[in-house]
N, C-alpha and C positions, 0 to 999 in steps of 0.2 A: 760441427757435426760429429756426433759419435759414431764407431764403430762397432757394434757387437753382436759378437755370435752367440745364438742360445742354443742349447742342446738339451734338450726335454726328451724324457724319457717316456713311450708310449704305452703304457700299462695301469690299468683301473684306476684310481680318481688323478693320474697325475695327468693323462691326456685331458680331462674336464680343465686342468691348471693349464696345459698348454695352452688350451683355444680360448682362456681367458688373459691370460698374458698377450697371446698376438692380438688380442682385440685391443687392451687397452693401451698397449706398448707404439701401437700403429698411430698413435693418434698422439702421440711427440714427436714431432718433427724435427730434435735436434739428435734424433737417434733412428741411424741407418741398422737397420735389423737383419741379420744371416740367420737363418733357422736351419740346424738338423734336428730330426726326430727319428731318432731310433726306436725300433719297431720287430715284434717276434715273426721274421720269417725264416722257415726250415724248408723254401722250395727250390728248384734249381742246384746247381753243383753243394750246396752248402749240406745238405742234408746229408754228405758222404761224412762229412767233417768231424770227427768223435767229438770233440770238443766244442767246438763251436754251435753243433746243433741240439746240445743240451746245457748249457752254460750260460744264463744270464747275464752275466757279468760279460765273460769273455764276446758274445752278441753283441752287446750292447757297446762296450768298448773299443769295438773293433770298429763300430757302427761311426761312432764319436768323433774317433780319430780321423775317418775318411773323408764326415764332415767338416771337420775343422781345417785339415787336409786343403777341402775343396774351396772351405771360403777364402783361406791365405791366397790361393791364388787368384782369385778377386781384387783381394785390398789387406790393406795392413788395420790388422782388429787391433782395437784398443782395451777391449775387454773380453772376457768369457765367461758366460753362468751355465753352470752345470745343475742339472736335474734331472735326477737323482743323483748321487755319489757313483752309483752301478756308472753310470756313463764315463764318469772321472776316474775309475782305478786303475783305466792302464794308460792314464795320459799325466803322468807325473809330472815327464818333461814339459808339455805345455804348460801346467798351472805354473809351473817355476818359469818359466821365459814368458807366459803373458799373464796381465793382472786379470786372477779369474776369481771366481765366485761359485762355492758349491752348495746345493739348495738341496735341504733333505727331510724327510719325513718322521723318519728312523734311523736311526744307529744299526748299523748292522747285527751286532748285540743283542740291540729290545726283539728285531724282525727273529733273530732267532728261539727268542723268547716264547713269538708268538708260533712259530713255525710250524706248531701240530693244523692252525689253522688255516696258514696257505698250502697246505701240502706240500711242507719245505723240510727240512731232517738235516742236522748235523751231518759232517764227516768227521772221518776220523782226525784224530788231537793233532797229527803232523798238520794235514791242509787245515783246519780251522786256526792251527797261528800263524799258517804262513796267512792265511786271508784276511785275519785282523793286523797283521804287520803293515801287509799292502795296505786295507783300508786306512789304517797309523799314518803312515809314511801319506796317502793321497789327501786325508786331511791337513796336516802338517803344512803340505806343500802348497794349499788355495791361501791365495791373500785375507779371505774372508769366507767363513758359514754363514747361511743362514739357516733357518729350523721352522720348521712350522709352530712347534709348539717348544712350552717350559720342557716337558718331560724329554725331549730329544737333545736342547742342549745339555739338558744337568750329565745325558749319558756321555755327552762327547765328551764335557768335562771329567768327571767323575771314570768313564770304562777306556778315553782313549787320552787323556792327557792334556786334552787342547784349552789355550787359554780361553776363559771365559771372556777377556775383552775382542777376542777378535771372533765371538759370537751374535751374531743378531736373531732375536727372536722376531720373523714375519708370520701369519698366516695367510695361506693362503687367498683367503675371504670368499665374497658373492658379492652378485650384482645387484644391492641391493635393491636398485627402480626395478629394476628387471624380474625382482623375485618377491618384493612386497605386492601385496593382496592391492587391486586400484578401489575396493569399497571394504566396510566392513562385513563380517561373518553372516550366515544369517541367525537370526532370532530365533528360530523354530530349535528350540533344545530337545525337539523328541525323537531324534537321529542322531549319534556322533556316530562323526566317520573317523576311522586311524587309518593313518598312512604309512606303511613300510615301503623305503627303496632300499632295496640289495639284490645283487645277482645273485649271490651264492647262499642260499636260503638258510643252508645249515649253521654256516659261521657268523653269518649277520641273528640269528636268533629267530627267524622265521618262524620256524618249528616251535619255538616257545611261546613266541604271541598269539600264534594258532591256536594251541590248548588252553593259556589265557583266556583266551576272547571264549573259546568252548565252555570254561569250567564257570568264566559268566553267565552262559546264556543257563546252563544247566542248573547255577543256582535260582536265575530268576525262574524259573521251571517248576523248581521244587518249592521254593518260596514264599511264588507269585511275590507281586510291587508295583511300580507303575516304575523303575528305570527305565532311560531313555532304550531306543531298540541302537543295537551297536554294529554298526558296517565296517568290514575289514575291507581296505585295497592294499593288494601287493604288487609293487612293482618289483618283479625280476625274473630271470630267464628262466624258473622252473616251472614246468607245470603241473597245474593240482585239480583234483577230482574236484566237480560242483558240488558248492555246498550252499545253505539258504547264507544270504548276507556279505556273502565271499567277492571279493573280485579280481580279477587276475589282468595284468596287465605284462604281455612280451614283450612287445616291440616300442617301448618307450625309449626317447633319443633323450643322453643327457643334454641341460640346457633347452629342449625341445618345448614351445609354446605348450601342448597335449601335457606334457609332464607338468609345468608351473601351473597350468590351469588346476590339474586335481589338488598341488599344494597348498592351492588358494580354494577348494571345495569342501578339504577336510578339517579335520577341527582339531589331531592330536597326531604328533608325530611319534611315532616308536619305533626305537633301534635294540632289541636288549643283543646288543653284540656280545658275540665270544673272543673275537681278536679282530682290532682293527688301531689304526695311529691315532688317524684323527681326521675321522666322515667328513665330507665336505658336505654329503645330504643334511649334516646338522646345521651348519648353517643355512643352507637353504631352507631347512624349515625354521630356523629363528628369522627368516629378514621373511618367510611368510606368515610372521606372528604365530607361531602353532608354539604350543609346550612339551617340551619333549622328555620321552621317557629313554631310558639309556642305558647304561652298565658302565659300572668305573674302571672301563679298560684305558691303559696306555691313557693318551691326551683328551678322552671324553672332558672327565672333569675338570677341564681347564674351558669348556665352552657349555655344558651341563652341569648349574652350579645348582646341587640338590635343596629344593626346594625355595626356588628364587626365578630359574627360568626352565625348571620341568622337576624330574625326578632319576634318581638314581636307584638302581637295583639292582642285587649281588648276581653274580651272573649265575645262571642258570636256575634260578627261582623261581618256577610257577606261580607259587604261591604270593610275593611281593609283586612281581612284575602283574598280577591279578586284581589286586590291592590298588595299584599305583593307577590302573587304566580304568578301579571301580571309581576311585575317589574324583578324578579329573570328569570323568562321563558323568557322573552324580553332578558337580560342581561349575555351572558355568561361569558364573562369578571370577572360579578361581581358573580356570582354564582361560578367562579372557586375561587375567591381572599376571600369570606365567607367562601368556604367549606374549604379551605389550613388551614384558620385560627382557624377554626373549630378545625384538625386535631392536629393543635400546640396546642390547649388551651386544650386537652383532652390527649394528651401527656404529658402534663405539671401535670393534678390535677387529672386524672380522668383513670389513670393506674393502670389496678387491678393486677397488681404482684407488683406495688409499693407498693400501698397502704395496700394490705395483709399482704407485709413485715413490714410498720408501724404498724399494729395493730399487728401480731407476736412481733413486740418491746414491746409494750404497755405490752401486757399479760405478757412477759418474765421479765419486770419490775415489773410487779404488782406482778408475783410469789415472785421475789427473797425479793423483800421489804417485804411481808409478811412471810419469813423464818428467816429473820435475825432481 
């Protein structure tokens, strides 16, 4: 029987990862599971705390340590997986005294990259290298990485030093029984529907699919044709004035039956993000056969392979991203032979009972090498 504590960090697609990992993790029985999940709360005495109640890191790490704290006094762990790194930066000493494992999405580096688009901003040059030194120093110190994608280890290699053999490239995946379509599509090609899920309309490209889908309808306006008629859904927390074709969805639960049902109703998935690591909604739409349209942000391209299982387009593009969504709606032929392929390439890499079972390897090596 194994011991291990996980420490999942609770913030947008990585909680969707938590409650997929204790789904699939629960169902090995040589593995005794300790869960913390650190989580953004500023209620109670904490909200006094200057630092604490606006600090990421230092929340979350604080949060980490209590957990980890709380399981030792339980039982003697034989492992630890950290996810995010945010969890791991102020527990250096643990990763050095137990064999741990840190699980990341981004380099703290690439996140700053993206930073205009989580409403994140440097500091000044003194605390940005003391926070890349900590981050340095709390990689250094895990037995093992792992990365969701190529484009996260090449960073750790390349921005922080770390050998590339003690990196493992996992993604995260989907479930794929759980998220493939139980019939095919229907036949009636005189409607496509597109599907967008994003909370945050602006930075997921909402706004640009909108005008997209608009400057469609307006050519076939002026044009006249017989194109298919095009229905937009949007899942996510903004709300939008009614419009003809539109549809809006708030209260949709990730993983939620309501939600996989529309995935399996529409017929084209579209993300054109402005900053994002690496969607999990993309493979949910490849394991639901759909072809997706995208932006070659950060690790898109690494599961959006242009023109093989959707399309790629420069960010902020009207005008391609208009293109990509004319050709696929025109094309059902090719919108079924991208989404099939879709569904093969996320079968292949992006299977989360596979890939939970490599990372269960990973940990179960890292235990045993550190006892003997």
């Amino acid at each position: 029987m194994y011991r291990f504590g996980f420490i999942i960090e609770q913030t947008l697609g990585h909680i969707t990862h938590g409650n997929n990992l204790q789904a699939y993790i629960s169902k090995d029985n040589s593995i005794d599971a300790l869960w913390g999940l650190p989580t953004w709360n500023n209620g109670g005495f904490s909200r006094f705390l200057p630092i604490y109640r606006s600090n990421w890191t230092v929340h979350a790490g604080l949060q980490a340590r209590s957990a980890v704290t709380s399981m030792q006094r339980k039982t003697r762990l034989d492992a630890l997986f950290f996810h995010t790194q945010v969890t791991a930066t102020l527990s250096t000493d643990l990763l050095r005294s137990i064999p741990s494992i840190i699980s990341l999405d981004a380099t703290p580096l690439q996140y700053d990259d993206l930073g205009e688009f989580y409403q994140h901003s440097s500091g000044p040059d003194w605390f940005e290298g003391l926070k890349y030194r900590l981050n340095q120093i709390c990689f250094q110190s895990a037995h093992h990485l792992v990365t969701w994608s190529q484009w996260a280890k090449d960073s750790l290699v390349d921005d922080y030093g770390i050998d590339p053999e003690k990196i493992k490239v996992i993604p995260p995946g989907v479930n794929i029984k759980e998220w493939s379509r139980p019939d095919d599509r229907n036949g009636d090609n005189s409607t496509v529907k597109i599907l967008f899920v994003g909370s945050d309309l602006k930075r997921k490209g909402g706004y640009d699919l909108l005008k997209a889908v608009r400057n469609l309808r307006n050519e076939e306006n002026l044009l006249g044709g017989t194109r298919p008629d095009i229905q937009l859904h949007l899942v996510t927390k903004e709300n939008l004035p009614e419009e003809s074709g539109l549809h809006i969805y708030n209260d949709l639960q990730p993983n939620s039956p309501t939600l996989k049902q529309l995935y399996h109703e529409c017929d084209i998935f579209c993300l054109p993000t402005y900053g994002d690591c690496l969607p999990m909604v993309l493979s949910e739409a490849g394991a639901a056969g759909m072809p997706i349209i995208s932006t070659a942000v950060a690790a898109v391209p690494e599961l959006v392979c242009d023109g093989e299982t959707g399309y790629l387009v420069p960010v902020g593009d009207i005008r391609s991203l208009r293109d990509a969504i004319r050709k696929l709606s025109d094309e059902p032929a090719l919108r079924h032979r991208l989404g099939e392929d879709a569904l093969s390439f996320v079968e292949r890499f992006h299977d989360a009972e596979q890939n939970t079972d490599l990372l269960l390897d990973l940990l179960k090596q890292t235990a045993a090498g550190m006892s003997n």
